[in-house]
C-alpha positions in Angstrom: 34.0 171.4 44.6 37.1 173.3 45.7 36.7 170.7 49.0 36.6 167.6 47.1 39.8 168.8 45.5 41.6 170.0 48.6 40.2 166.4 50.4 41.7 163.8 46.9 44.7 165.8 46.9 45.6 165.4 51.1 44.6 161.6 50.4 46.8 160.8 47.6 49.4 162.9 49.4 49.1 160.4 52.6 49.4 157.5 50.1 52.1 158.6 48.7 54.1 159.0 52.7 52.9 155.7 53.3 54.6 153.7 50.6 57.3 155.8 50.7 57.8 154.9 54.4 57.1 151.1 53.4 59.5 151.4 50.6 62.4 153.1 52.8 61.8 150.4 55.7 62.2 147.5 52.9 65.3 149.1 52.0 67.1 149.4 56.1 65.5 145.7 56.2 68.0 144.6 53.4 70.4 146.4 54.1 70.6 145.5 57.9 70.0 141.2 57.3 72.9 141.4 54.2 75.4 141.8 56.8 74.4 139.2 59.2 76.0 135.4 59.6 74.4 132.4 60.9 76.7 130.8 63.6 74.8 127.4 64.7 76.2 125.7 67.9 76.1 122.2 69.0 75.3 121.0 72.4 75.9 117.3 72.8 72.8 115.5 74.0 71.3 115.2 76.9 68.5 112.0 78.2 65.2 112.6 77.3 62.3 111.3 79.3 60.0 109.1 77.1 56.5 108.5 78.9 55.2 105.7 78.2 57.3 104.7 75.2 55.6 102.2 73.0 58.6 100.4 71.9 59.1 99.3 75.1 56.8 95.9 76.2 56.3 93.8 79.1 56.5 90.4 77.8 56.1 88.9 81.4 54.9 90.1 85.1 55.1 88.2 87.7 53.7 88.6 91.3 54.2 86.6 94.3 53.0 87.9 97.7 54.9 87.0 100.5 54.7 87.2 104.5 58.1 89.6 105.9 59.3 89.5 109.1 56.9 91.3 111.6 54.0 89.9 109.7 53.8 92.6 107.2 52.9 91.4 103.8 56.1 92.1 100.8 55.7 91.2 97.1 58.3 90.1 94.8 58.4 90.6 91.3 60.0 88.8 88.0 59.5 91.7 84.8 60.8 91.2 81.3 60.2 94.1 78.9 61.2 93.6 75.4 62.5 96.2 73.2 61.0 96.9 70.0 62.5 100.6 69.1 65.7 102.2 67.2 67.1 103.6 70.1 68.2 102.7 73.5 67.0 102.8 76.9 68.1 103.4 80.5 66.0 104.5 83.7 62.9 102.8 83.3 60.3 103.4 85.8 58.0 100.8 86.2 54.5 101.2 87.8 53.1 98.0 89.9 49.3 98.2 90.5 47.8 96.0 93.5 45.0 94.3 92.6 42.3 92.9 95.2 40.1 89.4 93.8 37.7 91.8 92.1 40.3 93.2 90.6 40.2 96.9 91.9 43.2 98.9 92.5 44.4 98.9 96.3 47.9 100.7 95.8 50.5 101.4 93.6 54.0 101.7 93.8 56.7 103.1 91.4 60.3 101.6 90.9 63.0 102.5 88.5 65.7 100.3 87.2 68.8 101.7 85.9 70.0 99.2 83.8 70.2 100.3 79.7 68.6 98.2 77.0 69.5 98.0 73.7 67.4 98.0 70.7 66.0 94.5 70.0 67.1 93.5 73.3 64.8 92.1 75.9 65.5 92.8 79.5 64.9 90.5 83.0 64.8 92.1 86.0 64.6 89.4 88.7 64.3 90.0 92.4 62.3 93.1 92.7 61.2 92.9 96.3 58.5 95.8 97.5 57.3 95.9 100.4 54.8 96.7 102.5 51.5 95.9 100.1 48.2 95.5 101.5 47.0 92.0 102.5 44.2 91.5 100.4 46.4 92.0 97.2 45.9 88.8 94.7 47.5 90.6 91.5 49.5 92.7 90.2 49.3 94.9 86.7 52.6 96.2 85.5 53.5 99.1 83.5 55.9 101.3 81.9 55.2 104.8 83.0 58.3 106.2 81.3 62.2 105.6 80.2 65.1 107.3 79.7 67.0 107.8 76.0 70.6 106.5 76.2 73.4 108.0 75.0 75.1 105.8 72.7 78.8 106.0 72.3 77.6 105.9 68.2 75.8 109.0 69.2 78.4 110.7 70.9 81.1 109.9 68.7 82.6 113.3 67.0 80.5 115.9 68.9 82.4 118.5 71.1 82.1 117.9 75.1 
């Protein structure tokens, strides 16, 4: 009996350090956020990479295979991506897939075009010349593999540089 006593008392004893230690580390909680501030800081913006955005479309592709000097074989392109999005674009990096006649991928080649577009815009890029492709290339399949966000002057307009 005397052990059951002795063994209640130690535990309500423990219980009782244990909230008192909860209670006290409540108290330095408060006591240490109440005299904290909140300072926020704002960068200005930087671009951010977009892969394969889907507000940006290719409306038109097209591929025309041409002999070089040297008999190498070149291919010139003629791209127009329209833009369907809020925001706008620069740095688009286009992806051109050579196809053979049973249309299986032969190569690929990456470009990227600086130039921005606008929201709502729609965007020719004439005169893309790559070169060399294989020989037995009869297509091409275009694609956006990623873009750029632009910095508007709207966006930058009363932020700190």
């Amino acid at each position: 009996m005397i052990r059951r006593t002795l063994l209640f008392a130690l535990t309500l004893i423990l219980v009782a350090l244990l909230a008192g230690l909860m209670m006290r580390g409540c108290r330095q909680e408060k006591e240490r956020t109440a005299g904290m501030t909140e300072q926020t800081l704002e960068s200005p913006p930087s671009p951010i990479r977009v892969f394969t955005p889907d507000d940006l479309e290719i409306v038109r592709s097209d591929f025309r295979a041409q002999t070089l000097p040297g008999g190498e074989t070149g291919a010139g392109h003629q791209v127009e991506i329209r833009h369907r999005g809020p925001l706008p674009y620069q740095a688009i990096r286009l992806r051109f897939a050579y196809l053979d006649r049973q249309g299986r991928i032969l190569e690929t080649r990456t470009l990227t075009h600086r130039e921005t577009i606008s929201p709502g815009a729609t965007l020719r890029i004439d005169g893309i010349e790559v070169a060399p492709v294989p020989a037995a290339a009869a297509a091409a399949e275009t694609s956006i593999l990623s873009a750029d966000l632009a910095l508007s002057p709207a966006t930058t307009a009363g932020q700190a540089p």
